[in-house]
Steps between C-alpha positions, in 0.01 A plus 500: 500500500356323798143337489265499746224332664295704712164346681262663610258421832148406505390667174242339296435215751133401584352805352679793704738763479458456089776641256516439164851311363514766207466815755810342656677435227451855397647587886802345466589603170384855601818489732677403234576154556547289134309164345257495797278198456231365755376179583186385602251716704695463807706784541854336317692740257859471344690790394851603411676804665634783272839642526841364702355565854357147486783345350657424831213329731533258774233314644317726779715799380389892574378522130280210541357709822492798273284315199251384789460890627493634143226211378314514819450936470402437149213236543370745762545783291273303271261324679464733839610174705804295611632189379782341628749378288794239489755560252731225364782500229354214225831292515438426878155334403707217385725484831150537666385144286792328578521541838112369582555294827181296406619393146275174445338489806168636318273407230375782365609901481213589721623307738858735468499867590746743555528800743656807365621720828578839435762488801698164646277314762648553943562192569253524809221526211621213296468331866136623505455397143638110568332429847156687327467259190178327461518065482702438160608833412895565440672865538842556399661845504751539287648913469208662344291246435260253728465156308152355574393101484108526588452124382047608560589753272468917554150557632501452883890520530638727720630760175087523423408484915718894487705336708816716386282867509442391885762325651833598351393768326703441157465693180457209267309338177456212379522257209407119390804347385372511161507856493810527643703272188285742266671819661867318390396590135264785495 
């Protein structure tokens, strides 16, 4: 049975658009989904998919898609508002460690930060992205995800300016790097 990470987009996050991590929980297992655990505030839940349907998932497949739909009707079901929502299997959290472009050029996790797309980056926005980029900061797209170096740290970046709500318009989320090794084991 396939696990899952699914995050969730600007809930709990300087006061606004509050939902409670046990409401959640109680969401996703409502649809049936198995051992669904939370972590943090932040909007980050594992779960495991019931049944053979999952059994056969690629990266970026149709069922994937289908999760995001199903979670995403749910939460508004729930809350009378929508969330977006990335969905990734658990095993390609590792792939997603491994593959950091900036591995020791940093000193600290807050200095690391991942961007999880819901849908692959045009290349003309990744062009947008690379000649935007404030003094010091590093984007690398890589498939679903946009690795960020913001050596000055989050606040004032261009992920925290709403850079990617205005310019190339991106479903997305985001996570410090330490999150990101803690979704490899939820």
């Amino acid at each position: 049975m396939p696990r899952y990470i699914a995050l969730l987009r600007g809930i709990n996050v300087g006061g606004g658009n509050m939902m409670k991590m046990d409401d959640l929980k109680a969401v996703f297992s409502g649809l049936g989904f198995e051992n669904v655990v939370s972590y943090i505030n932040s909007g980050n839940l594992a779960f495991d998919t019931a049944g053979a349907a999952g059994s056969h998932v690629t990266r970026g497949s149709t069922l994937e898609a289908d999760l995001v739909a199903l979670i995403e009707a749910a939460i508004d079901k729930k809350f009378g508002r929508h969330v977006d929502v990335m969905v990734r299997l658990q095993s390609d959290i590792a792939g997603i460690l491994s593959n950091n472009p900036f591995e020791g050029q940093y000193e600290s996790h807050k200095h690391m930060h991942v961007l999880f797309l819901k849908e692959p980056l045009p290349k003309e926005k990744d062009d947008l992205l690379q000649a935007s980029a404030l003094p010091g900061e590093r984007y690398e797209v890589r498939g679903l995800e946009i690795y960020n170096l913001l050596p000055n740290g989050v606040a004032g970046s261009l992920v925290t300016k709403g850079f990617f709500e205005k310019k190339p318009r991106v479903s997305f989320t985001g996570r410090n790097w330490r999150t990101v090794e803690r979704l490899a084991s939820l």
